[in-house]
C-alpha positions as CSV (number, residue, x, y, z in Angstrom):
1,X,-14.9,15.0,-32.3
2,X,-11.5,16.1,-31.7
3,X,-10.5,13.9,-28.2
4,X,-8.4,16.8,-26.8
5,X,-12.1,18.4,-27.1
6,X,-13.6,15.9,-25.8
7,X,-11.5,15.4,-22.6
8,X,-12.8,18.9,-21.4
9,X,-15.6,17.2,-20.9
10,X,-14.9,14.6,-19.5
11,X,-12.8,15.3,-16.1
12,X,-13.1,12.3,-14.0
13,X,-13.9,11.9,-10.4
14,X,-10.6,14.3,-9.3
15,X,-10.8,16.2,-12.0
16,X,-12.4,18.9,-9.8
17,X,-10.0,18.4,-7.3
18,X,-6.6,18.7,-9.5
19,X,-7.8,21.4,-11.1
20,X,-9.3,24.1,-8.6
21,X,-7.6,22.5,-5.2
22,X,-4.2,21.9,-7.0
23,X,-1.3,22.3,-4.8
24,X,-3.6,22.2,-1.7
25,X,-5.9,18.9,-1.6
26,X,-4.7,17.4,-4.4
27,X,-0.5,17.1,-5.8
28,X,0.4,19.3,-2.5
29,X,4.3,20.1,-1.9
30,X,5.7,18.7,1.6
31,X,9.3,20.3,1.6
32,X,12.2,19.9,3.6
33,X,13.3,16.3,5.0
34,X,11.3,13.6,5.2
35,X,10.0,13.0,9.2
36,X,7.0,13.5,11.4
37,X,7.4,17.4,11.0
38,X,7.8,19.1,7.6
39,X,7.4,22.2,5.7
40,X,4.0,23.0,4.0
41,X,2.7,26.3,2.0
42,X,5.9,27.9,4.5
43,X,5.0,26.2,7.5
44,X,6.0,23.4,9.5
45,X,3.2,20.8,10.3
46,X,2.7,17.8,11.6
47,X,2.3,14.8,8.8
48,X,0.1,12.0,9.2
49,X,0.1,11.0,5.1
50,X,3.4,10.0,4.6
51,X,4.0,6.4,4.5
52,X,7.0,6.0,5.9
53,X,6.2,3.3,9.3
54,X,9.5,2.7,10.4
55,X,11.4,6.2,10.6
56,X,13.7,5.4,8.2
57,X,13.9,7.5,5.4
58,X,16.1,10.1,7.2
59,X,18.5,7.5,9.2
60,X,22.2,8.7,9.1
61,X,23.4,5.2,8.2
62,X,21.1,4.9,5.2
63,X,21.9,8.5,3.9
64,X,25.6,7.4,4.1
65,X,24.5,4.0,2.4
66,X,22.6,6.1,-0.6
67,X,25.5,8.8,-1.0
68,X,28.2,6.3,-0.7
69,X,26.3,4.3,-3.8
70,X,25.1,7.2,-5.5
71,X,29.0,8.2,-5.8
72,X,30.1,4.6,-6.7
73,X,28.0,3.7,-9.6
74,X,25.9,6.9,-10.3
75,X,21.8,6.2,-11.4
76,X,22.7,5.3,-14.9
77,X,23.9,1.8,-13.9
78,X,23.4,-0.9,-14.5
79,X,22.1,0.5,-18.6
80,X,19.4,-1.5,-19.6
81,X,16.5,-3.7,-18.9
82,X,17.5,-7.1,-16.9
83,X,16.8,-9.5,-19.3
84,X,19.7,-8.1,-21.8
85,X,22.5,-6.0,-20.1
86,X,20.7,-4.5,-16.6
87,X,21.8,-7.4,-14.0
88,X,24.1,-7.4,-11.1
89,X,25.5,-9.7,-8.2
90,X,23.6,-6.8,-6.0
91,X,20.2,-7.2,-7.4
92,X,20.3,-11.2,-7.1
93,X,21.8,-10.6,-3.8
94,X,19.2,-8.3,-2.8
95,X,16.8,-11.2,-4.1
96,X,18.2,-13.6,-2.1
97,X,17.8,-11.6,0.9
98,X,14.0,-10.6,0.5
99,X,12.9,-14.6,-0.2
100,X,15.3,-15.2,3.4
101,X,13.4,-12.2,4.8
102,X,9.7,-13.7,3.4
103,X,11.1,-17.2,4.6
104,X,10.2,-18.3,1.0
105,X,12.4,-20.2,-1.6
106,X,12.8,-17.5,-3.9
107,X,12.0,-13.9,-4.9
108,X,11.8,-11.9,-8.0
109,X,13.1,-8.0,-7.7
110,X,10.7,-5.3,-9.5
111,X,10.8,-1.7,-10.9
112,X,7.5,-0.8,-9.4
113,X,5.0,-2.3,-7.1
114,X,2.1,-0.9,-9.0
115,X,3.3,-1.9,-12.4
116,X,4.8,-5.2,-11.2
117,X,1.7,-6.6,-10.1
118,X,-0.1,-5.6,-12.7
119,X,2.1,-7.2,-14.7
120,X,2.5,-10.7,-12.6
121,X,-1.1,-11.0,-12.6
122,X,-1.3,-10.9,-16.5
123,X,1.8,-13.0,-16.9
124,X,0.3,-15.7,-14.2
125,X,-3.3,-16.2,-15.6
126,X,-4.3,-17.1,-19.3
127,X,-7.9,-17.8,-20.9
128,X,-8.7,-20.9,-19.7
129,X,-8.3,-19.6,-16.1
130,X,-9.8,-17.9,-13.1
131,X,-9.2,-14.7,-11.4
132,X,-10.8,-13.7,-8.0
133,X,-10.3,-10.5,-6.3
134,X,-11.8,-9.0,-3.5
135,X,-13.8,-5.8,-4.4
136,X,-11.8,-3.5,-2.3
137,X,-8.4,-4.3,-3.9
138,X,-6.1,-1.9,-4.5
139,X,-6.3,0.3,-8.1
140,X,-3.2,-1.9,-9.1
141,X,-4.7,-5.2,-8.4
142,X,-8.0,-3.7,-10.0
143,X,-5.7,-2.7,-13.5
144,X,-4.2,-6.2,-13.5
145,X,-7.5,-7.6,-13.7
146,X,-7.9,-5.4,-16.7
147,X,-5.2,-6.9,-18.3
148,X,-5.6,-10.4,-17.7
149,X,-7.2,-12.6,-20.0
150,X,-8.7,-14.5,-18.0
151,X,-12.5,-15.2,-16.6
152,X,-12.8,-12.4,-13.3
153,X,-14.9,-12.5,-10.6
154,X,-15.1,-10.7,-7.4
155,X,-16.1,-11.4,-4.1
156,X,-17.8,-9.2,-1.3
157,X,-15.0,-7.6,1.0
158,X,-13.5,-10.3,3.4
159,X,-16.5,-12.5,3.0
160,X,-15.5,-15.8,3.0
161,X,-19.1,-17.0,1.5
162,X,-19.4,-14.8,-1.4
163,X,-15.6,-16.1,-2.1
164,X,-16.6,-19.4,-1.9
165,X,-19.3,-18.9,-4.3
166,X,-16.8,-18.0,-7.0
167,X,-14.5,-20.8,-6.2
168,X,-17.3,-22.9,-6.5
169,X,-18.1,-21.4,-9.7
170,X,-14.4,-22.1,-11.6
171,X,-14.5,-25.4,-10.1
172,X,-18.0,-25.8,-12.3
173,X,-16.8,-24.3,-15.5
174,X,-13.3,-25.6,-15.1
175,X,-11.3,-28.0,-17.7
176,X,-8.4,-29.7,-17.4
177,X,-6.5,-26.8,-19.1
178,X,-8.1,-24.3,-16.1
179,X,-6.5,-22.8,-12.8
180,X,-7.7,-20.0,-10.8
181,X,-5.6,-17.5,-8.8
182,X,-7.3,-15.9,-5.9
183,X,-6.3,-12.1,-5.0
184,X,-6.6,-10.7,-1.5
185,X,-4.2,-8.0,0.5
186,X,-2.5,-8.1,3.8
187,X,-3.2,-4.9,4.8
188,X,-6.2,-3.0,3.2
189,X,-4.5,0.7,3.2
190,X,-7.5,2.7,3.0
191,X,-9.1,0.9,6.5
192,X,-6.4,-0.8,7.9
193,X,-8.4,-4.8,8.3
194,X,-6.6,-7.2,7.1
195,X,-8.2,-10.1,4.4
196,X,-8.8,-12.9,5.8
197,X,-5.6,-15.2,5.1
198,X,-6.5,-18.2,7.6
199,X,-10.2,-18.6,6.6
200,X,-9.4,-17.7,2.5
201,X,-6.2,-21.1,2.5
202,X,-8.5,-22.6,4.6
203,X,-10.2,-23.1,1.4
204,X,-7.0,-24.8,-0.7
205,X,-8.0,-28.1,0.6
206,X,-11.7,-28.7,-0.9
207,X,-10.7,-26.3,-3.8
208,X,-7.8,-26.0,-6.2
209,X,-6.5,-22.3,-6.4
210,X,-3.2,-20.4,-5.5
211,X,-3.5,-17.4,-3.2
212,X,-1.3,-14.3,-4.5
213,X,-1.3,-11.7,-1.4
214,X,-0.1,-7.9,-2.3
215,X,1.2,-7.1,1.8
216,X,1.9,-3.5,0.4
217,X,1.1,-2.5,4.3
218,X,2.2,-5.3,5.6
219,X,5.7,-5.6,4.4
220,X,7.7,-4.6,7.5
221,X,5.3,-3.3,9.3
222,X,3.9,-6.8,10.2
223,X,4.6,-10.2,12.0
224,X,7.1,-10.3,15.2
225,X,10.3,-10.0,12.2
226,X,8.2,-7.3,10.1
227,X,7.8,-10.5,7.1
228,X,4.3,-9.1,6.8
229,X,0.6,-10.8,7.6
230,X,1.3,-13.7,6.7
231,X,3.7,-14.6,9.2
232,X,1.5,-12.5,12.1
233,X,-1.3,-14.8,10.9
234,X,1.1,-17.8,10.8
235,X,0.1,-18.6,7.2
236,X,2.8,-17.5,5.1
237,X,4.0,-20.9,4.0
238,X,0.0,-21.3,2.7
239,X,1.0,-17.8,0.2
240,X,1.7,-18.9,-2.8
241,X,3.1,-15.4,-4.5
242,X,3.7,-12.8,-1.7
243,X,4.4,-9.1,-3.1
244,X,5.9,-6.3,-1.2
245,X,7.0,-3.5,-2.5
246,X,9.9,-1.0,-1.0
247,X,7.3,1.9,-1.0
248,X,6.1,1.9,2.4
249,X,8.1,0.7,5.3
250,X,11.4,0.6,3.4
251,X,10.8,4.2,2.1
252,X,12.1,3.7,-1.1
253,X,11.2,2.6,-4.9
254,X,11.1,-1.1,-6.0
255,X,8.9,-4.1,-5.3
256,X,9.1,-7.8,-5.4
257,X,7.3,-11.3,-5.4
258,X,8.5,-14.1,-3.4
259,X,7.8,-17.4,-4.4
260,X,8.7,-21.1,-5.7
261,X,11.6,-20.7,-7.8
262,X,10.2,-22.5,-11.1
263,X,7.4,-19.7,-10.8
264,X,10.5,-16.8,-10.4
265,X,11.8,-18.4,-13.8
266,X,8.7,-17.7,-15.2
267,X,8.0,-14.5,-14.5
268,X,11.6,-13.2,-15.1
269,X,11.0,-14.7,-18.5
270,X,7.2,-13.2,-18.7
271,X,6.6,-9.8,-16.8
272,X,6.5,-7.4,-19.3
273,X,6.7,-4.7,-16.9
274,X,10.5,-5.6,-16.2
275,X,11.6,-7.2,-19.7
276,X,10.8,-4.0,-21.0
277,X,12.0,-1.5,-18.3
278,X,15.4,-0.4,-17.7
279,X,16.7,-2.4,-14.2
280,X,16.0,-0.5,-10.8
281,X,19.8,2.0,-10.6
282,X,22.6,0.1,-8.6
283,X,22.0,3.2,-5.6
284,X,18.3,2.2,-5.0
285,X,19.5,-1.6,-5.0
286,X,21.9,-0.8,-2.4
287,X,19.5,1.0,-0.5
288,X,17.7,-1.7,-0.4
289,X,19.9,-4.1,0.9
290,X,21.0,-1.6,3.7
291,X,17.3,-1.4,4.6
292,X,16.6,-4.8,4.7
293,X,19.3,-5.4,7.0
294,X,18.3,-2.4,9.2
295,X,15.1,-3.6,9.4
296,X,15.7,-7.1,10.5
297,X,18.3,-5.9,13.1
298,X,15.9,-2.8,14.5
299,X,12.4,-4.8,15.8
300,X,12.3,-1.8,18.9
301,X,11.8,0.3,15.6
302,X,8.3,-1.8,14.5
303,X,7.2,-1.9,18.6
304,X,7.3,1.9,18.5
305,X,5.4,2.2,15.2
306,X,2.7,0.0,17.2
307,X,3.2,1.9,20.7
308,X,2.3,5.5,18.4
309,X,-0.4,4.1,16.6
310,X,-2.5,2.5,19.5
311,X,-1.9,6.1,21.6
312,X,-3.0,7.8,18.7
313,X,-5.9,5.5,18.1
314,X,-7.1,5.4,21.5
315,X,-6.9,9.1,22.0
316,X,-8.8,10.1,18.8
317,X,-11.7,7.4,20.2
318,X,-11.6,8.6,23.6
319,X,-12.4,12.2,22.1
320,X,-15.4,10.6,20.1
321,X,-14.5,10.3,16.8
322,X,-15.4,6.7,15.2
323,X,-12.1,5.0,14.5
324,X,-12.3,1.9,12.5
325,X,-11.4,-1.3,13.8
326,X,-8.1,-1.2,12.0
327,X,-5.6,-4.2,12.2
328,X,-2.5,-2.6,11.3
329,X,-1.0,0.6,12.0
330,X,-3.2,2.5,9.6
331,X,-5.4,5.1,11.7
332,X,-9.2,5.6,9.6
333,X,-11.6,7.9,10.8
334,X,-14.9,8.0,9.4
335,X,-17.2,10.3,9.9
336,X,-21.2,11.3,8.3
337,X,-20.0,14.4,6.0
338,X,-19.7,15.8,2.6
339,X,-16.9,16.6,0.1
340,X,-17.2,20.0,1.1
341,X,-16.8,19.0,4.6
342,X,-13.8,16.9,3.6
343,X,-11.7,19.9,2.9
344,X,-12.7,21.9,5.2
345,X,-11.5,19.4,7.7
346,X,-8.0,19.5,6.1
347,X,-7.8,23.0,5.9
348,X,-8.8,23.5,9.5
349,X,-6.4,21.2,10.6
350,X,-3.7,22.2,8.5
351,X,-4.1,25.7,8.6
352,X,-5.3,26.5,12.0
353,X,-3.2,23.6,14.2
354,X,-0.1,22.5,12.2
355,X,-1.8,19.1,11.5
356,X,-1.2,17.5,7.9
357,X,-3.7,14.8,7.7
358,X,-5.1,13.7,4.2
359,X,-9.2,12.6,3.7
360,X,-11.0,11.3,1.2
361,X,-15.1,11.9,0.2
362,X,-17.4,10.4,-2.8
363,X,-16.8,8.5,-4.6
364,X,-13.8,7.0,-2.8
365,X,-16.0,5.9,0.3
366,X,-19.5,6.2,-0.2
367,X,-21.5,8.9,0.0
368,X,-22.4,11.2,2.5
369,X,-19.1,10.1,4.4
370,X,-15.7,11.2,5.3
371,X,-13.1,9.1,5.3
372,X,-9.2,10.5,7.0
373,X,-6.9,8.0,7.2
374,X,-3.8,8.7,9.9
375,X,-0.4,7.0,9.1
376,X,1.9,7.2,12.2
377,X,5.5,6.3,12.2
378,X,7.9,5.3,14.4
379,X,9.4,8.6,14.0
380,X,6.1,10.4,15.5
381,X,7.0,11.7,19.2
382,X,3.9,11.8,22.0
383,X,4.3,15.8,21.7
384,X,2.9,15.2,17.9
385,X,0.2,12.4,19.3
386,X,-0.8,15.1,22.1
387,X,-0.7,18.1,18.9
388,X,-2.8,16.1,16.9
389,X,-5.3,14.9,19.7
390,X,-6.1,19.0,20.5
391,X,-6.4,19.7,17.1
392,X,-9.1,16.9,16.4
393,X,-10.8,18.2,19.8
394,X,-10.9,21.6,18.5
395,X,-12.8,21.3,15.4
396,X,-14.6,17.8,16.8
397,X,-18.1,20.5,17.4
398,X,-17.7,21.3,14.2
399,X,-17.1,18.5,12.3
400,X,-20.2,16.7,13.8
401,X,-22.3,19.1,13.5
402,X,-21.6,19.8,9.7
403,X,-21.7,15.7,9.8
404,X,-25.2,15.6,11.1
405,X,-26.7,18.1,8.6
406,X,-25.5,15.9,5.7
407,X,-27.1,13.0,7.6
408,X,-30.4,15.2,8.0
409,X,-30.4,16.0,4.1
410,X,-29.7,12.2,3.6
């Protein structure tokens, strides 16, 4: 059979979705510049599905930071992968300042967080070793595992007894040629709970593992200097490999690990993801640096990220709607409901009040649920809270009742 053939058959879970909703639930243009207001289908809304926490993106300083860099060097530089001629003083500078940042020993810069961790988590484990995941990883973590040749496991979300099942397990089947790596995240992004750091390196001391933690969420957003869960737990020391990546509070490209320095010499020398890739362009790297620094100097910046998302939070529950015990600034709101009612949802709110809010149905959460996750920002003003709050009153009668035919039919 011919596969272009056969892929007409086989869509895939979105495949509805990108196809029919294009443009609208699925790949949909927000225009103009990036902020708690922007342009959609020609009309301004309010955006709760843009992952910038701290406000930044739009700062004056970094704008003159990125134009300033852009016209210095241009994108092209530096030409080539890092390993042969794509190096600089500002990327190991910039590595330097994320292992001060993470209060680590060292740090590795990447291209991508989704492809770097991937690619750390093949280049840390081989076939005489152990992986453990939790099963609500992120899809990154998920194609890592795909990759490694190692012997995978998973334990039950944040359950600290099916975990320690596993680790039980290795330690059975282990030689003296075997290590396992456990994989957990700060910040789940779909719900907002964190993993549970302090009960999982609790652990390191009746079994022998190293924890790698992807704080995608966490990074910046986290901790009283925004170093991520670990430090707002008061574990970080107890992470062995902590990755962050610039995609989220920095609002930017990149990613990094930070770790023990013999471990940063082996991945430069082993991530294929980055010996292979063309270096991240000297603008983004400045970028960077300027963010970092803004960052550390701006902690008002993370306190109102934290004031908008407990208004928000508590005004969405004191309407009725079931907010999940979320840990973080992520905002979920789950409710009994279809795919059907999904998008409706979105285009009510959208269409009708100005609100850009993005949900997710089967088989992302299970089914016969509704799943809309809220990302405030530091950026968000209480007029967009108090926008946002009528909007999700106005359509709450309708939303529940759609919600409790499904649950009828169930």
């Amino acid at each position: 059979m011919d596969l272009f053939d056969k892929l007409e058959g086989r869509p895939g879970p979105l495949g509805e979705f990108t196809s029919e909703g294009y443009g609208y639930y699925t790949y949909p243009k927000l225009e103009g510049p990036i902020g708690p207001t922007m342009q959609f289908n020609g009309k301004e809304v309010v955006v709760w599905s843009v992952n910038d926490y701290l406000g930044i993106a739009n700062n004056p300083e970094i704008r003159d930071v990125d134009v300033k860099a852009a016209r210095d060097h241009g994108f092209s530089a530096p030409m080539g992968a890092r390993l042969m001629t794509g190096n600089s003083d500002a990327h190991e500078a910039l590595e330097d300042e994320l292992a001060a940042f993470e209060h680590k020993p060292s740090a590795f810069l990447l291209n991508y967080g989704y492809q770097g961790i991937m690619s750390i988590i093949h280049a840390l484990v081989d076939r005489n070793d152990f992986l453990i995941y939790d099963e609500l990883s992120h899809a990154c973590i998920v194609d890592g595992k795909q990759l490694a040749m190692a012997d995978k496991s998973v334990f039950k979300h944040n359950d600290i007894e099916s975990l320690e099942k596993q680790l039980a397990r290795a330690k059975r089947n282990a030689d003296e040629n075997s290590s396992t790596l456990v994989v957990t995240e700060g910040v789940y992004g779909m719900t907002g709970d964190l993993g549970k750091l302090r009960e999982i390196v609790a652990l390191k001391d009746k079994y022998d593992f190293r924890l790698l933690v992807d704080d995608a969420h966490g990074f910046g957003t986290m901790g009283e200097d925004g170093s991520g869960t670990g430090t707002h737990l008061g574990i970080q020391d107890e992470i062995d490999l902590y990755f962050g990546t610039f995609a989220k509070a920095v609002a930017l490209i990149g990613a990094f690990v930070a770790t023990e320095p013999r471990v940063v010499e082996f991945l430069k020398a082993n991530v294929r993801s980055q010996i292979f890739a063309k270096s991240l362009p000297q603008p983004i790297v400045d970028s960077a640096r300027e963010r970092l620094k803004l960052i550390d100097e701006h902690p008002e910046w993370r306190d109102q990220l934290w004031d908008n998302a407990l208004k928000l939070r508590k005004g969405l529950r004191d309407i009725g709607y079931n907010v999940l015990p979320s840990e973080s600034p992520v905002t979920p709101v789950l409710t009994q409901g279809s795919t059907e009612l999904c998008t409706d949802i979105m285009r009510k709110l959208r269409e009708e009040h100005g609100v850009f809010v993005s949900g997710v149905a089967y088989p992302v959460v299970p089914k016969g649920t509704v799943l809309l996750r809220l990302i405030p920002t530091a950026s968000h003003t209480d007029e967009h809270i108090e926008q946002t709050l009528n909007a999700f009153s106005a359509i709450k009668d309708y939303v529940f009742a759609r919600g409790a035919e499904v649950e009828a039919q169930a």
